[in-house]
C-alpha positions in Angstrom: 88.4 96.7 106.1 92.0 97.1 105.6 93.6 93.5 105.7 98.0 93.3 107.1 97.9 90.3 104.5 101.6 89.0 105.1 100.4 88.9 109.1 97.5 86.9 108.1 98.9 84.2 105.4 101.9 83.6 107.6 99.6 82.8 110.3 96.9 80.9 107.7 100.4 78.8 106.7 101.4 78.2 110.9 97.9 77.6 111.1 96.6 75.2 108.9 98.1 71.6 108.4 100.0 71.3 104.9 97.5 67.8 104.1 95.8 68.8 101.3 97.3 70.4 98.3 97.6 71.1 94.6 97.8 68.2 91.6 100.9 69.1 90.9 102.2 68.8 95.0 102.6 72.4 95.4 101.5 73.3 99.1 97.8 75.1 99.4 97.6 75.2 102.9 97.9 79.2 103.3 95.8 79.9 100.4 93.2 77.8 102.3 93.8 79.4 105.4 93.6 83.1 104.0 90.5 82.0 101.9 88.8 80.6 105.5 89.7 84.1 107.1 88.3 86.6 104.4 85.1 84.2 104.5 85.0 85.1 108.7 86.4 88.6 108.6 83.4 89.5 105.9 80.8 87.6 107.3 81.0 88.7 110.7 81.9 92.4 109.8 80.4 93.1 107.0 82.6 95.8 105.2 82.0 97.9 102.4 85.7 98.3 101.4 88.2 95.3 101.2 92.0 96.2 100.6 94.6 93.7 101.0 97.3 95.6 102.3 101.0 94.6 100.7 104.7 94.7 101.8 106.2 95.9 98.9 109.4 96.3 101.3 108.7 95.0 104.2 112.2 96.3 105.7 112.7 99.7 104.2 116.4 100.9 103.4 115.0 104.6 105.0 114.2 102.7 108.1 117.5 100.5 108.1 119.1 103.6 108.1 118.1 105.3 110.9 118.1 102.2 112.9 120.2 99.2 111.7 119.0 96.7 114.1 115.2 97.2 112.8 114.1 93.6 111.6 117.9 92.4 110.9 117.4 89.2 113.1 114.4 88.7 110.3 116.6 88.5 107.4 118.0 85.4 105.3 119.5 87.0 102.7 121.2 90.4 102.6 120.8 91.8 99.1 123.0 94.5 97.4 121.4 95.9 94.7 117.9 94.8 96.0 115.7 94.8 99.6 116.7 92.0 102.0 115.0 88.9 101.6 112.6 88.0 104.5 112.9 84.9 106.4 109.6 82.5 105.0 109.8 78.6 104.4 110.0 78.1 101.0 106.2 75.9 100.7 104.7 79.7 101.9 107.0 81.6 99.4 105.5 79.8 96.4 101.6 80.4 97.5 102.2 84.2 97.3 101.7 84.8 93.5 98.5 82.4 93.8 97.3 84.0 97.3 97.4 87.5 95.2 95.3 85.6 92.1 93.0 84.1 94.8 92.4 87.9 96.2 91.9 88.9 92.6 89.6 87.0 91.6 87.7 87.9 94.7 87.8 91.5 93.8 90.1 92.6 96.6 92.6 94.7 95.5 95.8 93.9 96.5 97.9 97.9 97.2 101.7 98.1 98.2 103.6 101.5 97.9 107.0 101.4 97.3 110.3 101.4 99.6 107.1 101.2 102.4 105.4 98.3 104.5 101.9 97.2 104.6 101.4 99.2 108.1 102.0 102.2 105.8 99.5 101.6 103.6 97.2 100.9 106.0 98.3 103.9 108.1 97.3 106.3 104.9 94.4 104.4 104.0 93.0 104.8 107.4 94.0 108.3 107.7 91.7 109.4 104.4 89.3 106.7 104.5 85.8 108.1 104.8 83.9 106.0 106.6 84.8 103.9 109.8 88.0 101.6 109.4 88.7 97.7 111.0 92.4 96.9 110.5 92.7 93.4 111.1 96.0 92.5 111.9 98.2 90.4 114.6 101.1 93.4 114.8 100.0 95.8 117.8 102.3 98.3 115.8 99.3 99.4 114.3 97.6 99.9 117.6 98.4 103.7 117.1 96.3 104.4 114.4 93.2 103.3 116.6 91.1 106.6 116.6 87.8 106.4 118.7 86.3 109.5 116.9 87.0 108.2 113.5 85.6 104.6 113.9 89.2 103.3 113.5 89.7 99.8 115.4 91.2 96.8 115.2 90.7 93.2 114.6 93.1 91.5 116.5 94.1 88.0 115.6 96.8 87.0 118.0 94.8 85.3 119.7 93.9 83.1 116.2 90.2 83.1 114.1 88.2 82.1 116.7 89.5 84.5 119.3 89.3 87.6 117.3 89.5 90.5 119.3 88.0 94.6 118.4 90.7 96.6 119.9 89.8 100.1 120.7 91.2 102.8 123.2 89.7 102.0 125.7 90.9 98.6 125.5 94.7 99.6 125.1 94.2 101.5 127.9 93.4 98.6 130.0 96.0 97.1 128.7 98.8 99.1 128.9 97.5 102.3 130.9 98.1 104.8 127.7 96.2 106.0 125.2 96.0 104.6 122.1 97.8 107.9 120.2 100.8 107.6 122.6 101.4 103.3 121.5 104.0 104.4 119.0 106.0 106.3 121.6 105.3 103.7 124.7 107.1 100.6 121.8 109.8 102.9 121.2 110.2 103.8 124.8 109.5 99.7 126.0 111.5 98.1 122.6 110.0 95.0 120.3 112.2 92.5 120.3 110.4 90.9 117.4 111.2 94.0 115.0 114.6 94.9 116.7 113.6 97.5 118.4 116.2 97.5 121.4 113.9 100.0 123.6 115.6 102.4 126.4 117.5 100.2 128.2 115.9 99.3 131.8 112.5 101.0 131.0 109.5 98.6 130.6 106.2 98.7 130.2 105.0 99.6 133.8 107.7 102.4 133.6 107.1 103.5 129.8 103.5 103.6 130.8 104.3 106.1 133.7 106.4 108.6 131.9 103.9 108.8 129.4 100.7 109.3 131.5 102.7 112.0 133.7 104.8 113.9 130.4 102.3 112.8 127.3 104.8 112.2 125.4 108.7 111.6 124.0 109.0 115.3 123.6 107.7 115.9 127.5 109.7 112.8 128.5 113.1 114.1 127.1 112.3 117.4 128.1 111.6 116.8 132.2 114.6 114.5 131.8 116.8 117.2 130.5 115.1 119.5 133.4 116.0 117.1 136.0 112.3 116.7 137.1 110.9 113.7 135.0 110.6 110.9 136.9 113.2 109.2 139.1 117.0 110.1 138.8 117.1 106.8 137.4 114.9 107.1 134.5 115.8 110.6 134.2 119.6 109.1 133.8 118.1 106.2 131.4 116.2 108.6 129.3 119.3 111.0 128.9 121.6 107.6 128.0 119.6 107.0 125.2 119.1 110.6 124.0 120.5 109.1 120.3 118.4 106.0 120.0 115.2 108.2 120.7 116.2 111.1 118.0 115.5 108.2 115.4 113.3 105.1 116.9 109.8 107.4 116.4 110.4 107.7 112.8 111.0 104.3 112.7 107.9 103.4 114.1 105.5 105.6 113.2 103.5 104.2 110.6 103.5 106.7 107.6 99.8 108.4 106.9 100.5 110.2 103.4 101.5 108.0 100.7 100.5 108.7 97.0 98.8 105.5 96.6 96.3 107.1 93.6 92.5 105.8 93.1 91.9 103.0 94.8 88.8 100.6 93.1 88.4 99.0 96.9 84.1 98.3 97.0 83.3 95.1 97.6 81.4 94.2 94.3 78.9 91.7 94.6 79.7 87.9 93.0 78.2 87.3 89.6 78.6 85.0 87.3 81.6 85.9 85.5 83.8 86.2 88.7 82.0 83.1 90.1 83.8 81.4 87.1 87.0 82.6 87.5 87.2 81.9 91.0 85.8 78.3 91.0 88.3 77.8 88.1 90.8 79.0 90.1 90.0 76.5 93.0 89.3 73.5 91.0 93.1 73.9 89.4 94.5 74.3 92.5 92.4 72.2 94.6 91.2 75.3 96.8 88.3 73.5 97.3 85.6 74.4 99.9 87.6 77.3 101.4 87.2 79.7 97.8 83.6 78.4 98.4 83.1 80.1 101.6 85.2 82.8 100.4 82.5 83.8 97.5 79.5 83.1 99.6 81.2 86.1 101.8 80.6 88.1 98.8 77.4 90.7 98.8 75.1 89.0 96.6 
């Protein structure tokens, strides 16, 4: 189970009212929430394997590069000798060092790579993982890595903790009438507007759905376009207007699948006494409460 962590403690923090928190006033209420979700996600699913996925840039420079506008309405502080700083209200900003002690005392490790996003390291994880994968996440960026043969899914939480969905191929299919290996190239040929991804002007999903079911891909799209015989003169004219923006949006994209992340300690130990300790003293001095409770009861015993 490979966990998009900053997807699910920004939603745990939306999520969960800021009531109860720490002695000292320090807001708990995405700590909670993450604790509540870990205790569903490895209930319900029992996994083997836990990694907490990290941004350790979560807008890379390489990325920036090739396409400027790529999470720039996201930033609230641009940064010259460092990564921008990401838009999060500041009661979320100071739970992240505890939400990484709460994982750790859990035994989840938490990996990062750096100059690359969580989706990469979930991307390269799931690529050389050997055994089936769930990817739980609320980004349907990631709904390109889905691989039927491989066991790869997802565990979609956009629709919240009690609406969890398993996203396969067949279900993007229904959804969007591709493939679940052509998603990458049906966002870049639709847009996001959520990660500045502008998208070929005047194509949308009905239309980015069509290309790529009759051409498989941007390659074949580009090409029929440049042959005059890919769909109609008004795509074709669309397609060839944006020949620029499509040279770099797929590397932008694509999730990377190789990273030198190095051994990875990522079983789920079962709970004994010595890690009990450390994570109910890390509850009672934070006032964690019931949700660390749940959280180790999770835990294979």
């Amino acid at each position: 189970m490979l966990l998009d962590t900053a997807s699910l403690y920004f939603r745990a923090f939306y999520g969960v009212p800021d009531k109860v928190r720490a002695s000292d006033g320090t807001s708990v209420n995405a700590v909670r929430g993450l604790l509540d979700m870990i205790a569903k996600l490895v209930s319900t699913y029992r996994p083997t394997h836990v990694v907490a996925c990290w941004d350790d840039d979560w807008r890379p420079a390489w990325r920036v590069d090739l396409l400027p506008s790529y999470k720039a309405h996201r930033v609230v502080e641009a940064v010259a000798s460092g990564p921008d700083r990401e838009e999060a209200p500041d009661p979320l900003v100071v739970q992240i060092p505890l939400i990484r002690e709460a994982l750790a005392v859990l035994g989840i490790p938490v990996v990062g790579a750096a100059e690359h996003e969580a989706d990469d390291v979930i991307g390269t994880l799931a690529t050389t993982a050997q055994v089936p994968v769930d990817i739980v996440t609320g980004d349907r960026d990631l709904f390109q890595l889905i691989d039927d043969e491989r066991g790869i899914r997802i565990v979609y939480t956009a629709r919240g903790m009690s609406n969890l969905e398993v996203v396969d191929d067949a279900a993007v299919f229904a959804k969007y009438g591709i493939h679940a290996a052509q998603y990458a190239d049906f966002a870049v040929l639709r847009g996001d507007p959520s990660d500045g991804l502008p998208g070929v002007a005047g194509i949308g999903e009905k239309s980015a759905a069509a290309l790529l079911t009759a051409h498989t891909d941007l390659a074949g799209i580009a090409a029929a376009a440049e042959a005059g015989t890919g769909g109609t003169p008004a795509q074709r004219a669309k397609i060839l207007a944006a020949a620029d923006y499509l040279a770099v949006a797929p590397t932008v994209v694509r999730v990377v699948r190789d990273l030198d992340l190095g051994g990875i300690d990522d079983a789920l130990r079962p709970r004994d006494d010595e890690r009990t300790a450390a994570a109910e003293a890390l509850a009672e001095r934070w006032n964690l409460g019931s949700s660390m409770t749940r959280a180790l009861a999770a835990l294979p015993a």
